[in-house]
C-alpha positions in Angstrom: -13.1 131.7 350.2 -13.5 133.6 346.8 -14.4 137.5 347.2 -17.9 136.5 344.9 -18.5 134.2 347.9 -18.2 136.6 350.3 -19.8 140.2 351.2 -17.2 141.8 349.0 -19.0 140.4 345.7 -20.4 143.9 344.8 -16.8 145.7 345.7 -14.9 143.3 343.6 -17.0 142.8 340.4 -16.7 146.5 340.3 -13.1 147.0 339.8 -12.9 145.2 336.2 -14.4 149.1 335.0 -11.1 150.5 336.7 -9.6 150.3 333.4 -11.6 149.6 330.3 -8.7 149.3 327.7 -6.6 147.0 329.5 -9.9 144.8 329.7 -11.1 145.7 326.3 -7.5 144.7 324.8 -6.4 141.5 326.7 -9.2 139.4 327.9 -9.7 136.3 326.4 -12.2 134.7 324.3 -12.8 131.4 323.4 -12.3 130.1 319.9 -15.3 130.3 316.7 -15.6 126.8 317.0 -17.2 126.8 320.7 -19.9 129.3 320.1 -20.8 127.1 316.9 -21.0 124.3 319.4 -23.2 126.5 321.5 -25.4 127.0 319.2 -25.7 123.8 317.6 -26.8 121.8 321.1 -28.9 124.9 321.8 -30.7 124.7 319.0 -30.6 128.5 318.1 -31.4 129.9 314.8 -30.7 133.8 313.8 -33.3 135.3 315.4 -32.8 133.6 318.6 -32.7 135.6 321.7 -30.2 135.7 324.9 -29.8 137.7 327.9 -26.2 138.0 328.6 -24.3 138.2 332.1 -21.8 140.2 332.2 -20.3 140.9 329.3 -17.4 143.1 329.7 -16.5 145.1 327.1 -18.4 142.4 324.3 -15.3 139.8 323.7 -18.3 137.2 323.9 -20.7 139.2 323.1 -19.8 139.4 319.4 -19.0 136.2 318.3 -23.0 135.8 319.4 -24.2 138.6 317.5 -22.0 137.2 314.1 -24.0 134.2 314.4 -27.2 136.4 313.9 -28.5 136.4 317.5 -30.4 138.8 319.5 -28.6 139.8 322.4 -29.5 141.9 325.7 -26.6 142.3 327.6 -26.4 143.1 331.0 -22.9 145.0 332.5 -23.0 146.2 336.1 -19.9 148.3 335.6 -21.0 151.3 333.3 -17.4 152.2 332.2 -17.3 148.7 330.8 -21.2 149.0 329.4 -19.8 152.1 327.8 -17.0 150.3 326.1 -19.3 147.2 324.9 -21.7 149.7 323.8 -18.8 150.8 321.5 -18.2 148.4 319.8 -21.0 146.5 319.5 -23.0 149.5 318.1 -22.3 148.0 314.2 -24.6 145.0 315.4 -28.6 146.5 315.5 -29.7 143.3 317.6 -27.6 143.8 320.7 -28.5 146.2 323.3 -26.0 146.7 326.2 -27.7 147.8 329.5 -25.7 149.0 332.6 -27.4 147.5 335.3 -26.9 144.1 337.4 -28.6 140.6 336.2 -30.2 140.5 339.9 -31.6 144.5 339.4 -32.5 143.8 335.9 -36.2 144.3 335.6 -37.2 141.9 332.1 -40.9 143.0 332.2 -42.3 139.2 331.2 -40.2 139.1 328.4 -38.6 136.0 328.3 -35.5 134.3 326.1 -34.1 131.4 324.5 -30.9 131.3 326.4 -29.3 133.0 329.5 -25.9 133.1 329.1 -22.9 133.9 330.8 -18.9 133.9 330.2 -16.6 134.1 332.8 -19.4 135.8 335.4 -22.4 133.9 336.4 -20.1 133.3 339.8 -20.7 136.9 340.4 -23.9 136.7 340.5 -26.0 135.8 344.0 -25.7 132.3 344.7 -29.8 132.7 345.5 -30.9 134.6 342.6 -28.4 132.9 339.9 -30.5 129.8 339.3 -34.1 130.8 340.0 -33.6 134.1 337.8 -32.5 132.4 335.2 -34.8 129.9 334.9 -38.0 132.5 335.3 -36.4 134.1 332.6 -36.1 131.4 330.1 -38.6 130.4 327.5 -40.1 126.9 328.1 -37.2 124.7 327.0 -34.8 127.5 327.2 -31.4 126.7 327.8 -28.8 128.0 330.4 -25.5 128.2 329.2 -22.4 129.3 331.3 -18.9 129.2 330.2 -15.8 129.6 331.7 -11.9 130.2 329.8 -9.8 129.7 333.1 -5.8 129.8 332.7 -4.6 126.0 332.8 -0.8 124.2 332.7 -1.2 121.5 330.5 1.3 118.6 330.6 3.6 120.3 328.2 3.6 124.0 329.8 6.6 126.0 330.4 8.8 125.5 333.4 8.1 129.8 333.7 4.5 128.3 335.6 6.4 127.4 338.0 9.6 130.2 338.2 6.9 133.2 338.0 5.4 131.4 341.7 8.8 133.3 342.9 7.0 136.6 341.8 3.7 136.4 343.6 5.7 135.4 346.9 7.4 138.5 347.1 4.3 140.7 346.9 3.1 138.8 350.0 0.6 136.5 348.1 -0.1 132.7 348.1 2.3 130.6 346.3 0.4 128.2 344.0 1.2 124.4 342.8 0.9 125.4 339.3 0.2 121.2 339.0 -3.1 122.1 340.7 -4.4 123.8 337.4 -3.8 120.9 335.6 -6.7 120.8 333.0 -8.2 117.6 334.0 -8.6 119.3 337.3 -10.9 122.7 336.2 -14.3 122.4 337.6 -17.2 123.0 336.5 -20.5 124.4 337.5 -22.8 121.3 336.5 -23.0 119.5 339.5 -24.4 123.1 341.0 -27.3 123.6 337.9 -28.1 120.0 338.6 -28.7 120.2 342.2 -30.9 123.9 341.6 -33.6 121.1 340.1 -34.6 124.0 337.9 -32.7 122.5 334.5 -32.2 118.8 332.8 -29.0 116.9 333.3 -26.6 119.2 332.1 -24.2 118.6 330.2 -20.4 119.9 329.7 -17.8 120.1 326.3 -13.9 121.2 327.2 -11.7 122.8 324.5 -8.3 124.0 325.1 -6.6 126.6 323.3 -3.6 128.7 323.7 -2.9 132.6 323.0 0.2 133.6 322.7 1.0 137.3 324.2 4.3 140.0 324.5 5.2 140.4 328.3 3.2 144.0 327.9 0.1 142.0 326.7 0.4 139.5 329.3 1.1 142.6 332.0 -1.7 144.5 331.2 -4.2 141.1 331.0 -3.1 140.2 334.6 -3.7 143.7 335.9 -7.4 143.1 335.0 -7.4 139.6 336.6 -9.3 139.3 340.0 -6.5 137.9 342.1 -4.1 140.5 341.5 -7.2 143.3 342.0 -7.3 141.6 345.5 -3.8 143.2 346.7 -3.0 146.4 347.8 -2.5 148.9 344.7 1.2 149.0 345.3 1.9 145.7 345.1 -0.5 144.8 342.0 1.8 147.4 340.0 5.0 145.8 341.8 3.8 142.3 340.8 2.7 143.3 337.1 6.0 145.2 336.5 8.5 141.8 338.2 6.7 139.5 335.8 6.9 141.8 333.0 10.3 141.5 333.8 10.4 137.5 333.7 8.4 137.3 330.0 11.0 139.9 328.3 14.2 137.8 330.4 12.1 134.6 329.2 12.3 135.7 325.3 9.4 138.4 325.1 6.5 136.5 324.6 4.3 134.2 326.6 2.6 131.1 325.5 -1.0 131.0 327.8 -3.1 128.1 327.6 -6.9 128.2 328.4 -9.7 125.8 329.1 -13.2 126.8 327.6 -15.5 124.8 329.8 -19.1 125.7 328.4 -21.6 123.8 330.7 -25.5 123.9 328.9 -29.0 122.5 330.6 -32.7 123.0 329.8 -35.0 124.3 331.7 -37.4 122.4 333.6 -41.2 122.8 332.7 
């Protein structure tokens, strides 16, 4: 059972604030190319307005606001609202509020699209759906989008050497074969079955970011399953495969899956 699953939801989603650079500096974001997509099957024009989930520090809150969207985005951790507020401050349409989507108060103002990258899991499974679609414009569209780490056919054998490295910190040794990309989920089958949105439907791009074994380090120290050991063994862990990447030539090939699931509201 995943932590957002579980009573510790409000602990964990808290921790990403612990360091705001790291996060700021290494998260990923998915390529141009799938926010154009976005907005294409949304129908969006400059103009248009969304209520973002989550955004972190704004990696996809920006490429949102280039395409001339309105953006309200909602960050439960205030160091990381801080940090979005930052730099997103050049862009007058997008307002960065520090509060939770489920203690966010919209006052009848409704949007165009609710949308979420990499966090609409951390919402309350029985407010994610209903909220969202009581916030959404009559043929508003919900659009959720996840960039999970994946081992493609072709990845490196370190996948599989670096399990050696979670093992001695005491956690889980993982098939790397099990995050085969024709294996990510995705969260359709759950908007479906909320009967609040259409059929949805689901586009998959892959793309890779290549990072130095510091960049690497400092992107897994803001990663959720290394927040979940003891603060001993997350430095221990960070510093052995820091280790591995400068033994394995320095840098780090990682490839990503953006899964970007979209549905309309019912009326």
């Amino acid at each position: 059972m995943q932590p957002w699953e579980t009573g510790q939801r409000d602990a964990f989603r808290g921790r990403f604030g612990e360091d705001p650079d790291a996060y700021d500096r290494t998260r990923p974001v998915a390529p141009g190319a799938v926010f154009d997509d976005i907005v294409r099957r949304a129908g969006l024009q400059p103009g248009s307005t969304i209520v973002e989930i989550g955004p972190g520090t704004g990696q996809a809150t920006r490429p949102l606001a280039e395409r001339g969207l309105r953006v309200v985005a909602l960050e439960v951790d205030p160091r990381l609202a801080a940090r979005a507020g930052q730099n997103l401050a050049g862009f007058p349409d997008v307002s960065v509020i520090a509060t939770s989507f489920e203690a966010w108060e919209p006052d009848d103002v409704t949007f165009d699209v609710v949308f979420a990258c990499n966090s609409f899991h951390w919402v309350a499974p029985d407010i994610r759906f209903l909220k969202a679609a009581a916030v959404l414009n009559p043929h508003g569209h919900l659009v959720v989008v996840s960039t999970p780490v994946v081992v493609p056919d072709d990845a490196d054998h370190f996948w599989w050497d670096v399990q050696d490295e979670w093992a001695s910190v005491g956690a889980e040794r993982v098939d790397p074969a099990t995050k085969h990309p024709n294996l990510v989920d995705d969260v359709g089958s759950a908007v479906a079955a909320s009967g609040l949105f259409e059929e949805p439907t689901v586009t998959r791009v892959p793309f890779d970011i290549a990072l130095t074994a510091e960049e690497y380090a400092t992107n897994l120290s803001t990663q959720s399953g290394v927040k979940e050991l003891a603060p001993e063994r997350q430095a221990e862990l960070v510093q052995r495969i820091r280790r591995r990447i400068e033994a394995h030539g320095g840098t780090l090939t990682v490839h990503h899956l953006a899964v970007v699931t979209l549905a309309i509201r019912k009326t």
